[in-house]
C-alpha positions in Angstrom: -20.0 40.5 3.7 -23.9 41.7 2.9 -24.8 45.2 3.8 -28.5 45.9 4.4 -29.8 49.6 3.8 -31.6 51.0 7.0 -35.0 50.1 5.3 -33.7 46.8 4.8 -33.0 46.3 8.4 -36.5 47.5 9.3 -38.4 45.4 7.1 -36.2 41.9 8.9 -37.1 43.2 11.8 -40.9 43.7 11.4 -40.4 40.1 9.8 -38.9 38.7 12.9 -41.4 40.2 15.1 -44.2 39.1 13.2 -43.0 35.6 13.2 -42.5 35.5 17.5 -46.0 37.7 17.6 -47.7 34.9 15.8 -45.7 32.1 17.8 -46.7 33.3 20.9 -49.9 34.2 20.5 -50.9 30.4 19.1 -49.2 29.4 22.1 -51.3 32.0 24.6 -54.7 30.8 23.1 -53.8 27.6 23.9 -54.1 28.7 27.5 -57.5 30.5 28.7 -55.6 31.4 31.8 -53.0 33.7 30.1 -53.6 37.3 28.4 -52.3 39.2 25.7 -50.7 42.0 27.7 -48.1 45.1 26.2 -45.6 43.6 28.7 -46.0 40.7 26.6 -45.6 42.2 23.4 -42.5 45.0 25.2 -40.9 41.7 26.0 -41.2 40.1 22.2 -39.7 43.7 21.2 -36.5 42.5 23.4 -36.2 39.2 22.2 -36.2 40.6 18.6 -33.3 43.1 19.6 -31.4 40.7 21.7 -31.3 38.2 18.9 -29.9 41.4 16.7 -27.5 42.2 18.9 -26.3 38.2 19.4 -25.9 38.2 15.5 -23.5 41.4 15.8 -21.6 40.6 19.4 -22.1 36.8 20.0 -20.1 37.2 23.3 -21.3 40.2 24.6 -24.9 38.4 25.5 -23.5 35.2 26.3 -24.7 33.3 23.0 -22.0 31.5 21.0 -21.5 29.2 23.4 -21.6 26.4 21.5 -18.5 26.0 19.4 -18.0 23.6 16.4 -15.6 23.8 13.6 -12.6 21.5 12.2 -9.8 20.9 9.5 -8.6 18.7 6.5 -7.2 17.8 3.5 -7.8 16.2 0.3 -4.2 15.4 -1.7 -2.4 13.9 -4.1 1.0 13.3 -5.0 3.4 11.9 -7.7 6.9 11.0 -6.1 9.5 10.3 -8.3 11.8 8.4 -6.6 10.6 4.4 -5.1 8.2 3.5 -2.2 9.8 -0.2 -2.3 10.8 -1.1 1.7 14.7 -1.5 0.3 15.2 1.4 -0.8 17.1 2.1 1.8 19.4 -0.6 1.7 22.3 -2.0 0.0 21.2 -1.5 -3.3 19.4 1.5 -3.6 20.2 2.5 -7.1 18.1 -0.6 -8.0 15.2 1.4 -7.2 16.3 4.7 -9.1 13.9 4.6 -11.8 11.0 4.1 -9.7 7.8 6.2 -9.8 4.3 6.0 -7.7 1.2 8.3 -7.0 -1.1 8.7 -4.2 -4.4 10.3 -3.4 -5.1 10.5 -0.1 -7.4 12.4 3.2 -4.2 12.5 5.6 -6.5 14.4 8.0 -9.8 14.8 8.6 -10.9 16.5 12.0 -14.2 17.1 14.0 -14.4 19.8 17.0 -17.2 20.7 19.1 -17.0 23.0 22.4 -19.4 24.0 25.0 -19.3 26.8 27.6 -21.4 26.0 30.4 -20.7 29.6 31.6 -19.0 30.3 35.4 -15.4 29.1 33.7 -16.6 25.8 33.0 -16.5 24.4 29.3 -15.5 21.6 27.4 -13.7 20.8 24.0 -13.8 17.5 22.1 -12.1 16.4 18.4 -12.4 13.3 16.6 -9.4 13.2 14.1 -10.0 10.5 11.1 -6.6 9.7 8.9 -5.8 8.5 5.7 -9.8 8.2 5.8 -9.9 4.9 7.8 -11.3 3.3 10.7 -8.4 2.2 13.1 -7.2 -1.2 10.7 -4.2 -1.0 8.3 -2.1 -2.9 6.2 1.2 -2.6 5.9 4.6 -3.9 5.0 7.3 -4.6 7.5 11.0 -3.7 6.4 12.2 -6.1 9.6 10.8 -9.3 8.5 11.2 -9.3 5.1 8.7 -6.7 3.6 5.8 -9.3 4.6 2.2 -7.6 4.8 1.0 -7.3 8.2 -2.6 -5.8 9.4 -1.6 -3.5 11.6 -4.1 -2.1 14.6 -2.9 1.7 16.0 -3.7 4.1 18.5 -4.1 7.3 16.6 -3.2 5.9 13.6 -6.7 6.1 11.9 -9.0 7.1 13.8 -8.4 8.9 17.4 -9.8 10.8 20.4 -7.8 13.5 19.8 -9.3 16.0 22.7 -11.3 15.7 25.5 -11.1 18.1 28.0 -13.0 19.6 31.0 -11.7 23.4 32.1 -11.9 25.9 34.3 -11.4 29.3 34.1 -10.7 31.3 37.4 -9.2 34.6 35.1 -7.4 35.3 32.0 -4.2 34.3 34.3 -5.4 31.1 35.9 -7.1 28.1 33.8 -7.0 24.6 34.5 -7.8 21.6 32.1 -7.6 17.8 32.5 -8.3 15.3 30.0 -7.0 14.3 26.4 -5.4 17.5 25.1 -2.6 18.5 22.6 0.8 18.6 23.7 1.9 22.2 22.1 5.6 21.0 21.9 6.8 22.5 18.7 5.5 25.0 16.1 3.5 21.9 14.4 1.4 20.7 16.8 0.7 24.0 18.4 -0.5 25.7 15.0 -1.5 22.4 13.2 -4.7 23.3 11.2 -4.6 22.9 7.3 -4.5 26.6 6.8 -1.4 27.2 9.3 1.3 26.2 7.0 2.2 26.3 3.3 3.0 22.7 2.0 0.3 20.7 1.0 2.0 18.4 4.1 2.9 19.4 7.3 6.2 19.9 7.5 8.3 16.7 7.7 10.9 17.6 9.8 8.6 17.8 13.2 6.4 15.4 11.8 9.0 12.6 11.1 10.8 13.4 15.0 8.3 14.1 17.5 4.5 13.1 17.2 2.3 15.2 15.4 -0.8 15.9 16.6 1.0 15.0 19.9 -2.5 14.4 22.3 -2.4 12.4 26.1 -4.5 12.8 28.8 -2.6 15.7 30.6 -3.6 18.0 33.3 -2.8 21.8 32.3 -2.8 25.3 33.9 -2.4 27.7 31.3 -3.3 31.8 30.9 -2.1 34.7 29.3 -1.4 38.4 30.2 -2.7 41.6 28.8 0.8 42.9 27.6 1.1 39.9 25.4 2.5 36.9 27.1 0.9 33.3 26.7 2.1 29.9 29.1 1.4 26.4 29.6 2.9 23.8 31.7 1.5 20.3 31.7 2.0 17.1 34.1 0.9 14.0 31.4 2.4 10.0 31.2 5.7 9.4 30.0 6.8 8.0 26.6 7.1 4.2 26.1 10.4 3.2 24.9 10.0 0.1 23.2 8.6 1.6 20.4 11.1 3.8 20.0 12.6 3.5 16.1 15.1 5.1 13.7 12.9 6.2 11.2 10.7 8.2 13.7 13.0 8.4 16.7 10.8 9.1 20.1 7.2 9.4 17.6 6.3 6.2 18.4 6.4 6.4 22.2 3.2 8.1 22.2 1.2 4.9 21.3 -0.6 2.7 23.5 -1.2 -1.0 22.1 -3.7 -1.8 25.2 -6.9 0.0 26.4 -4.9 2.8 28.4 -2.0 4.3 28.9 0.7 3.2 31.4 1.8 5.7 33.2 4.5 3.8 35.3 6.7 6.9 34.8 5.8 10.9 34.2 6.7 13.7 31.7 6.0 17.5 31.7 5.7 20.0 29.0 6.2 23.4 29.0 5.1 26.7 26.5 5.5 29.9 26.5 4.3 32.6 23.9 4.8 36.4 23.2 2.5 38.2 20.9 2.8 41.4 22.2 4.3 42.7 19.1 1.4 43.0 16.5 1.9 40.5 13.6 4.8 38.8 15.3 4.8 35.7 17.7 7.8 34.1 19.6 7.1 30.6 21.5 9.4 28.5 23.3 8.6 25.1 24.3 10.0 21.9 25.8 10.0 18.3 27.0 10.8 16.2 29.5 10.5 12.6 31.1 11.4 9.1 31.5 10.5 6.2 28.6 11.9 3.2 30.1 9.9 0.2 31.4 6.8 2.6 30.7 5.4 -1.3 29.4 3.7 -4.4 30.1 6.1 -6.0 27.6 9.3 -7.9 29.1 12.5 -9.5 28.0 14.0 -13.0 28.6 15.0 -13.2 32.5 17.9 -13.1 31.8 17.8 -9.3 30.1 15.7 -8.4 32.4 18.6 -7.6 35.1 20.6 -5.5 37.2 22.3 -4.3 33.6 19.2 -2.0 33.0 18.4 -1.1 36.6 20.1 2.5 36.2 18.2 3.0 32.4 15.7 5.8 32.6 15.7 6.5 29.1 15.4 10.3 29.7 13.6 12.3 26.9 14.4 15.9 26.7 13.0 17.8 23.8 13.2 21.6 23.2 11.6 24.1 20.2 11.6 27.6 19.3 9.2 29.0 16.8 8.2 32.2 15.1 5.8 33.5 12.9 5.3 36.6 11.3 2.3 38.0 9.3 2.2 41.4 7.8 2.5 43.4 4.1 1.3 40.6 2.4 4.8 38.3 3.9 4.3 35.8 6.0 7.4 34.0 7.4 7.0 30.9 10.0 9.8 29.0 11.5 11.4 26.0 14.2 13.8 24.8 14.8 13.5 21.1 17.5 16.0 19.5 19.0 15.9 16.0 21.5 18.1 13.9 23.5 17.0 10.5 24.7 20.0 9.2 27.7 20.5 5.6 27.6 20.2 4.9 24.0 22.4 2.6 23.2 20.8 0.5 26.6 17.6 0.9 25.5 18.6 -0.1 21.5 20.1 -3.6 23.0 17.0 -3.9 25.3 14.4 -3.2 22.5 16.8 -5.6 20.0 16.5 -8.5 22.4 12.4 -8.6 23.3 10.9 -11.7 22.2 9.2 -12.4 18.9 5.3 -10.6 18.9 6.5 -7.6 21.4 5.3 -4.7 20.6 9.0 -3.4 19.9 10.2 -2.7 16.2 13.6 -4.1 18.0 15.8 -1.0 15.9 18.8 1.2 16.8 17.5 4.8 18.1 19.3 8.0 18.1 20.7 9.2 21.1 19.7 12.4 19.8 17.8 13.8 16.8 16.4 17.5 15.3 14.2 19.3 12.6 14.8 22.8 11.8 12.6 24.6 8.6 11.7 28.0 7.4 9.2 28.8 5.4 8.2 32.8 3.6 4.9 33.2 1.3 3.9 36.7 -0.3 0.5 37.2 -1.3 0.9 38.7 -5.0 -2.3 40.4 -4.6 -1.5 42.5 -2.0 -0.9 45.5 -3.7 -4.4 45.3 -5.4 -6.4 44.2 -1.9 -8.8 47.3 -3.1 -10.8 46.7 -6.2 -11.6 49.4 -8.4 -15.3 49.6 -6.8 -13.0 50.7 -3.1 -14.0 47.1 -1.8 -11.5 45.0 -0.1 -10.8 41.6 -2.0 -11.0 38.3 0.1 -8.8 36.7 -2.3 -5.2 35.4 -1.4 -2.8 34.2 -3.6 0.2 32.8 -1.5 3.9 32.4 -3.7 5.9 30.4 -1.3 9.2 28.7 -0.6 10.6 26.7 1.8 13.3 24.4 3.3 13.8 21.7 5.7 16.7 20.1 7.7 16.3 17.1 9.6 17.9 14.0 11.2 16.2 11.3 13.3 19.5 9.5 13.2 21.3 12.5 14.2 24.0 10.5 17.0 24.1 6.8 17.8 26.3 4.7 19.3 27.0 2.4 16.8 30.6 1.4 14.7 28.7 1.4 11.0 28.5 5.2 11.4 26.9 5.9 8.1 24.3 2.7 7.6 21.3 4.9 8.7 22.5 8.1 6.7 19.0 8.0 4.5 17.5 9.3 8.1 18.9 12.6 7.4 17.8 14.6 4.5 17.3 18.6 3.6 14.4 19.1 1.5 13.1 22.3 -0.2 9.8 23.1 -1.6 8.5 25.8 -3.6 4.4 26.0 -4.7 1.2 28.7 -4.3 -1.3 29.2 -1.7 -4.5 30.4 -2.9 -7.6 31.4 -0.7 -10.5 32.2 -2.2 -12.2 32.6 1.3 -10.0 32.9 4.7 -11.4 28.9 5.7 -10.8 27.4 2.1 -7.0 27.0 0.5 -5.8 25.0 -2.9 -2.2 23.8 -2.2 0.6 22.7 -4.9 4.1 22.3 -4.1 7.1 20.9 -5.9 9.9 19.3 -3.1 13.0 18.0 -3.5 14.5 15.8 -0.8 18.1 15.4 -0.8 19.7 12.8 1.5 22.8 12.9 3.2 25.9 11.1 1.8 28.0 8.0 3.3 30.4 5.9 3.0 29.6 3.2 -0.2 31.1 -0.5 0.0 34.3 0.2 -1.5 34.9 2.6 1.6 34.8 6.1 -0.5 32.5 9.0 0.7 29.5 10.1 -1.2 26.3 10.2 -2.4 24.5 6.8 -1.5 20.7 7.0 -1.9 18.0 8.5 -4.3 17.1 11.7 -4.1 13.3 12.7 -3.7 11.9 14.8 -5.7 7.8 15.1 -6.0 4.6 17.0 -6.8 1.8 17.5 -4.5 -1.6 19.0 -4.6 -4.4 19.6 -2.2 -7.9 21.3 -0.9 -7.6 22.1 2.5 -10.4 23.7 5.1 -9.8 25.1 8.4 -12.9 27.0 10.1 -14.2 27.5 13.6 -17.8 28.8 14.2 -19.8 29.9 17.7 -24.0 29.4 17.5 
């Protein structure tokens, strides 16, 4: 922060004057009609303090209306364990002494807002990922491990937000348009600088979709003594591309121009700050997924067998967060139940060749539960010897992840999908050298859940997952 002496202040201020003075009186000789008057130069004088005062309370005046900002991250990782699409399968020790590396932009986000003033304003963000435009190519475990060019709503680059609101008070606000779905502790605090690992943390990320956005309408508002709330009416999911890996994530994509909305969802969230440095959110889920398509079976799949399946999903999340001391501790814990799995899985199985459908079992129910704590070492020396406070933060940091996408399904083999569970715990540093700019690195571990091996014993089946990770991450939000 710069500190100008009284004289300084002066002296910018003559400057600023002199500059308008000149401006305007140009602009006057242009025009024989007008004189050079002391309201004239009274009302320069005004402007000169007005823009003053904007610079010190943007708000107050009404300036900072216009609002644009954004998030990202540059990373890269080692993993020492195999990114081969078998590695999953029968013979995963095959694959043991496996290494790769990636560099990579996994998010790259644009926001601009406008208050028009009377309640009315807007929000918009472009999200880019993996630093691509909308085309990938990628390998298909189901058929083979064949490269496929695959084309993905959200998957590269997205409309993320686009909303229209109105504000009658703090209490009432309505939106409508593209927004986030604030279902979980990941995509209601989702910027760069809102959690520790160089990646947002897998649990939520592998379950539900992350950032979560439809076209929704909301009314939302908050209380004095603290308390924050949201419910939302939006489309419901689409259940034919519904997997194991990624459970309901899927369901959120749209392979056509628009969203089918042949059935409906709400979403829920509710947050206390009132406690200074603590916040407590709960948040939920729920909606039908099936037939939410243009896609169909064979005839003869397509009967009375499925005319009870609704394919309900119900999701619920609590999170925390506490900041204070130099600790800060975040944590969530998500769990979701889909009815009708094992319908839906034999409907999904059976859809003709070039559906849309990645035709896999999914869990009848599924969850993600983490913790994370970070201590800024520097704390106790936040004054320098000079009395100035330093904008330095140097974040120590551990954390650990449960999570299961395969957590119950109704299938004999109970252990083939056991890699689909996993804990994984991370420790690394956080270091900011200014409150919008962090450098991320992390060591993980990922440890997968046992099952039962060919010759019918219990145990460990799979690879663990160990791996490095580094990144630069920006996170910053200005008003002009």
């Amino acid at each position: 922060m710069c500190f100008e002496s009284e004289k300084g202040k002066s002296m910018h201020k003559r400057f600023i004057l002199f500059i308008l003075l000149i401006t305007s009186v140009l602009g006057i000789y242009a025009d024989d009609s007008i004189k050079v008057s002391s309201a004239d130069l009274q009302e320069l004088i005004q402007r000169v303090e007005r823009l003053e005062e904007a610079q010190a309370h943007p708000k107050k005046l009404g300036y900072g209306k216009f609002t644009i900002g954004g998030y990202g991250e540059v990373t890269a990782k080692h993993c020492f364990y195999s990114n081969n699409y078998l590695r999953y399968g029968k013979n995963p020790e095959k694959y043991a002494n496996d290494h790769f590396g990636e560099f990579d932009l996994p998010h790259v986000v644009i926001y601009m807002g406008y208050d028009f003033g009377h309640g009315w304003s807007v929000g918009t963000e472009i999200e880019f990922e993996h630093g691509g435009t909308e085309s990938a190519i990628e390998i298909e475990e189901e058929e083979g491990g064949e490269y496929e060019s695959e084309i993905e709503r959200g998957g590269e680059v997205a409309l993320e937000q686009f909303w229209l609101q109105k504000a009658f008070s703090r209490y009432a606000i309505i939106r409508a348009g593209m927004q986030v779905i604030p279902v979980g502790a990941l995509n209601a605090h989702h910027e760069s600088t809102e959690y520790f690992g160089v990646y947002r943390n897998e649990g939520e990320f592998t379950i539900i979709p992350s950032t979560w956005h439809e076209v929704a309408l909301t009314f939302m508002g908050s209380t004095k003594n603290g308390w924050h709330y949201q419910a939302m009416f939006l489309p419901g999911l689409d259940s034919d591309r519904f997997n194991r890996k990624n459970w309901i994530k899927p369901g959120t994509g749209s392979p056509y121009e628009f969203k089918l909305a042949n059935v409906f969802a709400g979403a829920a969230r509710v947050d206390y700050t009132g406690v200074e440095g603590l916040r407590l959110s709960v948040s939920g889920y729920c909606g039908n997924s099936f037939r939410n398509t243009l896609s169909k079976t064979n005839a003869e799949l397509d009967a009375s067998a499925y005319k009870d399946v609704k394919g309900t999903v119900t999701i619920g999340s609590f999170d925390f967060a506490y900041k204070g001391h130099g600790v800060i501790v975040r944590g969530s814990a998500t769990y979701g139940h889909l009815s009708d799995a094992a319908a839906i899985t034999q409907y999904n199985i059976a859809m003709r060749k070039g559906s849309v459908s990645s035709k896999q079992w999914v869990a009848s129910d599924a969850l993600a539960a983490g913790i994370e704590m970070g201590y800024d070492v520097l704390t106790p020396h936040r004054l320098s010897p000079q009395g100035k406070e330093m904008r330095h933060q140097l974040y120590l940091f551990a954390r650990y992840d449960y999570y299961d996408s395969m957590l119950r399904y109704d299938n004999k083999k109970t252990d083939m999908y056991a890699w689909c569970g996993r804990h994984r715990a991370a420790v690394g540093i956080n270091y900011f050298p200014i409150k919008q700019i962090g450098v991320k690195a992390e060591f993980s571990y990922g440890i997968l859940k046992p099952g039962t091996r060919a010759d019918g014993t219990r145990g460990k089946i799979y690879n663990d997952e160990p791996q490095i990770a580094v990144g630069i991450v920006y996170a910053g939000f200005y008003s002009l």
